[in-house]
C-alpha positions as CSV (number, residue, x, y, z in Angstrom):
1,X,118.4,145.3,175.6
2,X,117.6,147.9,172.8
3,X,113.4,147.8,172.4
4,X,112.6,149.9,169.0
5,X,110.2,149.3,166.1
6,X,113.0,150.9,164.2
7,X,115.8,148.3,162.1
8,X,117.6,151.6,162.3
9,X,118.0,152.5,165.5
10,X,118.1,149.0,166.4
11,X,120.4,148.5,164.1
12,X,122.8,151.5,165.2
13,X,122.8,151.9,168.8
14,X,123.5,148.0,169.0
15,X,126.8,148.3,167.2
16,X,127.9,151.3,168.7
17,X,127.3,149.6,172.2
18,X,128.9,146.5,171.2
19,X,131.7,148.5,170.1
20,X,131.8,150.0,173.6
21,X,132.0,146.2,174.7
22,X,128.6,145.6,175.7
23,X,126.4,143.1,175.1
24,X,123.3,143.7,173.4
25,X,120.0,142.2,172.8
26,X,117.1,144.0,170.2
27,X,113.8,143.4,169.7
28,X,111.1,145.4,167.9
29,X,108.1,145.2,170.2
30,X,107.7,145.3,173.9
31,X,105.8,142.0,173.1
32,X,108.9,140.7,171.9
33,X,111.1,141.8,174.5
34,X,108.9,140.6,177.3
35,X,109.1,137.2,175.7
36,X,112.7,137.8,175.7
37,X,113.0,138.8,179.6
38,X,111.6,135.5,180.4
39,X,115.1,134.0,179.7
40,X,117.2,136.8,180.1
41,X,118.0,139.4,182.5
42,X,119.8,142.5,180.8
43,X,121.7,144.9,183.2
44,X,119.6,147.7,180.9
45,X,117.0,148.1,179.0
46,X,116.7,150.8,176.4
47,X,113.2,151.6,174.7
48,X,110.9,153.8,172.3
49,X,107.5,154.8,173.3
50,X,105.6,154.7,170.6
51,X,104.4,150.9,169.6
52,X,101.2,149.3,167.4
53,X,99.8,147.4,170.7
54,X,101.3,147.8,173.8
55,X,103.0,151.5,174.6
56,X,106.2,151.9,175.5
57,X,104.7,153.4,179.0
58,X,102.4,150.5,179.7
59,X,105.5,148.1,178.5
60,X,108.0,149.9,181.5
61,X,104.6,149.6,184.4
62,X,105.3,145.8,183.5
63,X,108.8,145.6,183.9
64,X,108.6,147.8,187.2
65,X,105.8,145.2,188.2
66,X,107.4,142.2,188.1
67,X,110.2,140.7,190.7
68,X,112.5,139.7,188.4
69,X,112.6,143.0,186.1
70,X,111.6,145.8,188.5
71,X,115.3,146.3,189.5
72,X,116.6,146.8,185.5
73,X,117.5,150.4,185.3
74,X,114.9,151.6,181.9
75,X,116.0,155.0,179.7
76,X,113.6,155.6,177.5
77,X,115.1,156.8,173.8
78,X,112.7,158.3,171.9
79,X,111.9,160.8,168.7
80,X,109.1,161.7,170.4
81,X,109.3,164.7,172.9
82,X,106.1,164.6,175.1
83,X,105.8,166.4,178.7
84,X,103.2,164.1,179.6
85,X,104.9,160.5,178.4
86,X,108.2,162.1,179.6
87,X,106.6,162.8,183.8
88,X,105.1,159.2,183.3
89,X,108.3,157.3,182.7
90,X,110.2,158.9,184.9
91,X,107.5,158.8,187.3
92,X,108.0,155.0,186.7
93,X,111.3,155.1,187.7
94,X,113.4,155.8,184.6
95,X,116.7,156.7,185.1
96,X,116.1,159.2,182.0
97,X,113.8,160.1,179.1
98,X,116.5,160.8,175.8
99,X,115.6,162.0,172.5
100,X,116.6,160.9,169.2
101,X,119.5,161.3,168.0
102,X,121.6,160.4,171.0
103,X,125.1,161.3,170.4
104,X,127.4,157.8,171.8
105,X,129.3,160.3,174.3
106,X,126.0,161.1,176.2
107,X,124.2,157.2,175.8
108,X,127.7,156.4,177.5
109,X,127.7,158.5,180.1
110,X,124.1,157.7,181.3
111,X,124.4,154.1,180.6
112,X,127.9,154.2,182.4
113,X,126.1,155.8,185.8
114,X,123.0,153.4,185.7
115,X,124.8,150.3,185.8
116,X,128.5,150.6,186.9
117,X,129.7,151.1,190.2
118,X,132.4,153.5,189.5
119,X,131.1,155.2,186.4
120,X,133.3,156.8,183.7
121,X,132.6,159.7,182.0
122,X,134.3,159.8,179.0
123,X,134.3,157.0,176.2
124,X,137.7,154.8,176.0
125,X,138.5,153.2,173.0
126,X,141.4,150.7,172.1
127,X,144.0,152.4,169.8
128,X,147.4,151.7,168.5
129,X,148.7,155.4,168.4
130,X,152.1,156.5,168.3
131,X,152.9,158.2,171.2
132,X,156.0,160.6,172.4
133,X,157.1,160.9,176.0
134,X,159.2,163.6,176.6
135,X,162.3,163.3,178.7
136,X,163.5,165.7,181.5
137,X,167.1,165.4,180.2
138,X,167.9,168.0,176.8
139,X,170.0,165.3,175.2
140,X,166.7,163.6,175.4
141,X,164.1,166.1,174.0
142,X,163.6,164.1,170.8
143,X,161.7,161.6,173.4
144,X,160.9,158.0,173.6
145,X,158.8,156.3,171.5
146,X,155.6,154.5,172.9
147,X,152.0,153.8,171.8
148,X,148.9,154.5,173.4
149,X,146.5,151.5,173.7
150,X,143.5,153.5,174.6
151,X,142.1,156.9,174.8
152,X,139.5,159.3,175.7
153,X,139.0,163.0,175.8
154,X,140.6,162.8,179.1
155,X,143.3,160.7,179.2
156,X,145.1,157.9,177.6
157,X,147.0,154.4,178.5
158,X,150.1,154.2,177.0
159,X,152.3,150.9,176.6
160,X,155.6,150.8,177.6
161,X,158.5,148.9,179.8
162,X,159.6,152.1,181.6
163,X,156.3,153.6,183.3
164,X,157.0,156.5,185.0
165,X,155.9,156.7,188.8
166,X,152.6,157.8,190.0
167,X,151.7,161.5,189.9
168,X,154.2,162.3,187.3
169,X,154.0,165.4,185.6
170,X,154.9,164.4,181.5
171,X,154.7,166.0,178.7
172,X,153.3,163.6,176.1
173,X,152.5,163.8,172.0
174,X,150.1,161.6,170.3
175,X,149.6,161.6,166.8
176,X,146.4,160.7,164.9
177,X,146.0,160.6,161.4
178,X,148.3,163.6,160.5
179,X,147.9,165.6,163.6
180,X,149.9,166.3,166.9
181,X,148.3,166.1,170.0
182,X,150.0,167.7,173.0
183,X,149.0,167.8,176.4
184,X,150.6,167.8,179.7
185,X,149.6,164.6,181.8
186,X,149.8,163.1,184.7
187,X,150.6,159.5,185.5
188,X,147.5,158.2,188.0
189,X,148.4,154.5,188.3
190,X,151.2,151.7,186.5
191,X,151.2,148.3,185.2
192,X,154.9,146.9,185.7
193,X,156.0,143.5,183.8
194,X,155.7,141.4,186.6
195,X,154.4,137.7,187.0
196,X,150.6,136.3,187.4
197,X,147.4,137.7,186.2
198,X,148.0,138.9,182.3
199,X,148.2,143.1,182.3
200,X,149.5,145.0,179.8
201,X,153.0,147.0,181.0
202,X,152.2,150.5,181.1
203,X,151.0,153.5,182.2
204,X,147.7,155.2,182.9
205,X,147.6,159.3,182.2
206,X,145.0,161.8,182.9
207,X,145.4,165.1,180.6
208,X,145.7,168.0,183.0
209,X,146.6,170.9,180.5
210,X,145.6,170.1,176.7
211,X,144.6,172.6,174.1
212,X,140.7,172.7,173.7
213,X,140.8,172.4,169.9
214,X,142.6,169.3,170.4
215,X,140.3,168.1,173.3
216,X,137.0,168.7,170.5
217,X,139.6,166.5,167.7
218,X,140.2,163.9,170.0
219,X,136.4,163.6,171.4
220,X,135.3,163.8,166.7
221,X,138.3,161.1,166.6
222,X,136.4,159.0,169.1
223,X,132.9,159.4,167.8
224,X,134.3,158.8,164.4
225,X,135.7,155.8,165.6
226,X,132.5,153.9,167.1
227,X,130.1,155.6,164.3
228,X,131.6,155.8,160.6
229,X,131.9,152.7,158.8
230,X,128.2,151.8,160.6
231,X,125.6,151.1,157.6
232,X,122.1,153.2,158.0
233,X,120.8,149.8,158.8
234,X,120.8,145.6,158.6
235,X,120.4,144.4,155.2
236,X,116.7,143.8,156.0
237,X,114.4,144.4,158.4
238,X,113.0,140.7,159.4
239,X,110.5,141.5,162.4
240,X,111.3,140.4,165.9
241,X,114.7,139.7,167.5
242,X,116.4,139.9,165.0
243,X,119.7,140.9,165.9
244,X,121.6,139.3,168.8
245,X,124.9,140.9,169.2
246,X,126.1,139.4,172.5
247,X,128.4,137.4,170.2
């Protein structure tokens, strides 16, 4: 749940959340969103500070209060940077006090640590690049053709029929818009073709030796992914919960 008297921010960090498939629920005023809270239970609520009635300090003391809420983990994300407001949330139990703007790679990260039990780090998104895979063999060096299905800074899943087995040392080469990425990977777990439960045939690769300018153009490639075609804001600002996107 996103709590901001901002369309904007509402606006933005709920896409960009959705887009890193979660759920999201916004409302404007902490008036709003304890109406909301009466039917809802978000694993997370994010909020401002600074509201017309009710602050953003006296709107956590009621969440912590109240048996059904005082377990929601609370980061407070805020353009206002205040010592004193800042020691009161956390002193109220937020798991942190962020300010404005928030890049997605760090709102990921925090989110990722408050709410999962085996947090990643590093933001995966769902790609379709074409992707190399080097052979051992010289009459192979041209490589086999494969495409990676999702990818972060770290690592990358890559589809194909012939996985190779775990703690494989490969060199791989994606490419992204007109670039080559190479990096050295290893394989850390595989997906075989096999009957039952739907998974995609692949492999699972964790970068072990990358160049760091292509590391920074893979984490832009990212960002720009979850942030560019996102408008400053809805087309109007209609007051309340206005935006639901769970859907």
């Amino acid at each position: 749940m996103i709590v901001d008297g901002s369309a904007t921010m509402r606006y933005y960090y709920g896409i960009v959340l959705k887009r890193l498939k979660y759920a999201v629920l916004t409302a404007t005023t902490p008036e709003d969103a304890l109406k909301l809270l009466e039917q809802t239970i978000p694993s997370l609520i994010l909020t401002a500070v600074s509201f017309p009635f009710m602050s953003g300090v006296d709107f956590i003391k009621t969440i912590k209060s109240r048996e059904g809420t005082k377990a929601v983990p609370v980061i407070v994300m805020t353009a206002e940077e205040q010592d004193s407001i800042r020691s009161a949330s956390l002193a109220l139990g937020c798991v942190a006090y962020l300010i404005k703007p928030v890049e997605p790679a760090t709102l990921y990260r925090i989110i990722q640590a408050a709410v999962e039990t085996t947090p990643r780090e590093n933001i995966r998104i769902s790609t379709s690049l074409k992707t190399i895979i080097e052979e051992e063999k010289a009459s192979d060096a041209a490589g086999r053709i494969e495409y990676a299905t999702a990818i972060s800074e770290k690592g990358a899943y890559v589809r194909t029929l012939a996985p190779k087995a775990r703690n494989s040392h490969i060199p791989v080469r994606i490419f992204i818009h007109d670039r080559e990425i190479r990096a050295q990977a290893v394989v850390i777990y595989t997906n075989a073709l096999e009957g039952g439960a739907f998974r995609e045939p692949g492999m699972g690769l964790r970068f072990i030796e990358i160049n760091e300018d292509d590391r920074n153009y893979l984490r832009n490639f990212i960002k720009e992914q979850l942030t560019s075609d996102i408008v400053t804001g809805p087309p109007e600002d209609t007051g309340g919960v206005e935006i639901d996107l769970t859907k």
